[in-house]
C-alpha positions as CSV (number, residue, x, y, z in Angstrom):
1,X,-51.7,92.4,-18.8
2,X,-52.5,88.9,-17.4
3,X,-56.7,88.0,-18.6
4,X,-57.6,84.9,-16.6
5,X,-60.6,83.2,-18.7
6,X,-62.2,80.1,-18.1
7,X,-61.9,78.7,-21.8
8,X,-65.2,76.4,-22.8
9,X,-64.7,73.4,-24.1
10,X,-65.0,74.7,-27.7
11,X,-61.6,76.3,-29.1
12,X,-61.9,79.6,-29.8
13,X,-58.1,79.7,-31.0
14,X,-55.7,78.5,-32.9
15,X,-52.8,77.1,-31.1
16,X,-52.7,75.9,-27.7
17,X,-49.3,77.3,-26.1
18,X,-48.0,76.1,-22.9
19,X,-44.7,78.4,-22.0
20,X,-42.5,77.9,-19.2
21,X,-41.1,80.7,-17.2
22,X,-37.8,80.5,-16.1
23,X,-34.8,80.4,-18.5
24,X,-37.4,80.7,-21.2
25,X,-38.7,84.9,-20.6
26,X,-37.1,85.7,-17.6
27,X,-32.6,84.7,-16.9
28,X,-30.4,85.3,-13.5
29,X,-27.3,87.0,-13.5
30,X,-25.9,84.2,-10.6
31,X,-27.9,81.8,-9.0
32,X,-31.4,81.2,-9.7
33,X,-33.2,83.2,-7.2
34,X,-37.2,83.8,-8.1
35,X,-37.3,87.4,-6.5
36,X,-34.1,88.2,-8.5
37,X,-35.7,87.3,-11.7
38,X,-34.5,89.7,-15.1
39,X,-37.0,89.5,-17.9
40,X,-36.1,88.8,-21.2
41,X,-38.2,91.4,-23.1
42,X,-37.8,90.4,-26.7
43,X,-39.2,87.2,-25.8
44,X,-42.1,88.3,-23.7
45,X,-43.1,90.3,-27.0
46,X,-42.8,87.1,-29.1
47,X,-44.8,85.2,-26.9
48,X,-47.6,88.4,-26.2
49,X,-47.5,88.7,-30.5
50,X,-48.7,84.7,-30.5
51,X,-51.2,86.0,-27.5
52,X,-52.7,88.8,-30.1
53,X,-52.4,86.8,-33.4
54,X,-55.4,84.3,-31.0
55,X,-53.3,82.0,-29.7
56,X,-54.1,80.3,-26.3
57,X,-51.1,81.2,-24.1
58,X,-50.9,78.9,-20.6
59,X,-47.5,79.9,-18.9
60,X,-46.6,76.6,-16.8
61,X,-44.2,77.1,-14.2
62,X,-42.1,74.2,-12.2
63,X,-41.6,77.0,-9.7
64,X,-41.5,75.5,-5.9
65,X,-42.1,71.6,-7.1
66,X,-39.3,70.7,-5.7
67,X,-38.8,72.7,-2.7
68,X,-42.5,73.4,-1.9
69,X,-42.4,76.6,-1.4
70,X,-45.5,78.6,-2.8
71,X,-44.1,81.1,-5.7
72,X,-47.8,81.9,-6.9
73,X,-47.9,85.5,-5.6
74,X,-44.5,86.6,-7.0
75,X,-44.4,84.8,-10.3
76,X,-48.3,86.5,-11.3
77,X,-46.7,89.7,-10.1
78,X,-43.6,89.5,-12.1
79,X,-45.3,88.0,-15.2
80,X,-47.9,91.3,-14.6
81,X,-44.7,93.5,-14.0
82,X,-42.7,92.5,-17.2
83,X,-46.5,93.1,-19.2
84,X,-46.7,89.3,-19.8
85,X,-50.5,88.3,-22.1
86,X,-51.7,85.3,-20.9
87,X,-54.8,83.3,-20.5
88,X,-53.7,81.1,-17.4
89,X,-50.7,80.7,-14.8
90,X,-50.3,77.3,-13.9
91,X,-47.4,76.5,-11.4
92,X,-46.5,73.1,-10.0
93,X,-45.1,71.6,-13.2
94,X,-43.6,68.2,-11.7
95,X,-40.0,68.8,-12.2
96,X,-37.6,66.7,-14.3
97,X,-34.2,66.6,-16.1
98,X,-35.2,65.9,-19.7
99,X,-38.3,66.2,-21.8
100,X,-38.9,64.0,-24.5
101,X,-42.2,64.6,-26.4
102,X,-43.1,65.0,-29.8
103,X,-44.6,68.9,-30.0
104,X,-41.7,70.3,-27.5
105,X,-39.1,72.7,-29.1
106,X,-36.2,73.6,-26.9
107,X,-36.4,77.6,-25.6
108,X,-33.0,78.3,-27.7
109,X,-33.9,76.6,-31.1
110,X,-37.3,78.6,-30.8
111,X,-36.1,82.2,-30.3
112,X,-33.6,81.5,-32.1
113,X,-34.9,80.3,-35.7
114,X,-37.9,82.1,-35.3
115,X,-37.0,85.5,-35.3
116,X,-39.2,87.1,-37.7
117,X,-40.7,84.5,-38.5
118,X,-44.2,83.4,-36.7
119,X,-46.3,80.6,-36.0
């Protein structure tokens, strides 16, 4: 189920998430080809329990910023196929090589070492 809301200014949740897409709830057997995306289940349910627990979940999606070719259509229908929660799709995340930031936590490390554990 994707909800689109336009979120006031005041937070009504706890955690603002931003979660990419690719290599992150969806993998490729191959090349990386959008349309021939395979959802990784286990984590979609990690990321809808953060959804239900009140989090604020923004999927953010470098998706076509380097081509520029549109994905929008596809990538809400898959995330609405694979039963993804969300509160907003954003696509066009400028693409880059490495990510340095204080709050990011590589996809890996994440699923990884928090396995039962939550938020």
């Amino acid at each position: 189920m994707i909800v689109l809301v336009n979120i006031p200014q005041q937070r009504f949740y706890k955690m603002l998430i931003y979660v990419d897409i690719d290599d992150t709830i969806c993998t490729y057997e191959g090349e990386r080809h959008y349309p021939n995306a395979v959802p990784i289940k286990e984590r979609i349910q990690k990321i809808n329990d953060l959804y239900d627990q009140g989090h604020q979940i923004i999927y953010w999606t470098a998706r076509g910023g380097t081509t520029g070719i549109d994905w929008t259509e596809l990538t809400h229908n898959q995330l609405r196929e694979w039963g993804v929660k969300c509160h907003e799709i954003k696509m066009w995340k400028p693409p880059y090589d490495l990510f340095i930031c204080d709050k990011a936590i590589n996809t890996l490390e994440y699923f990884k070492e928090k396995e039962n554990e939550t938020i």
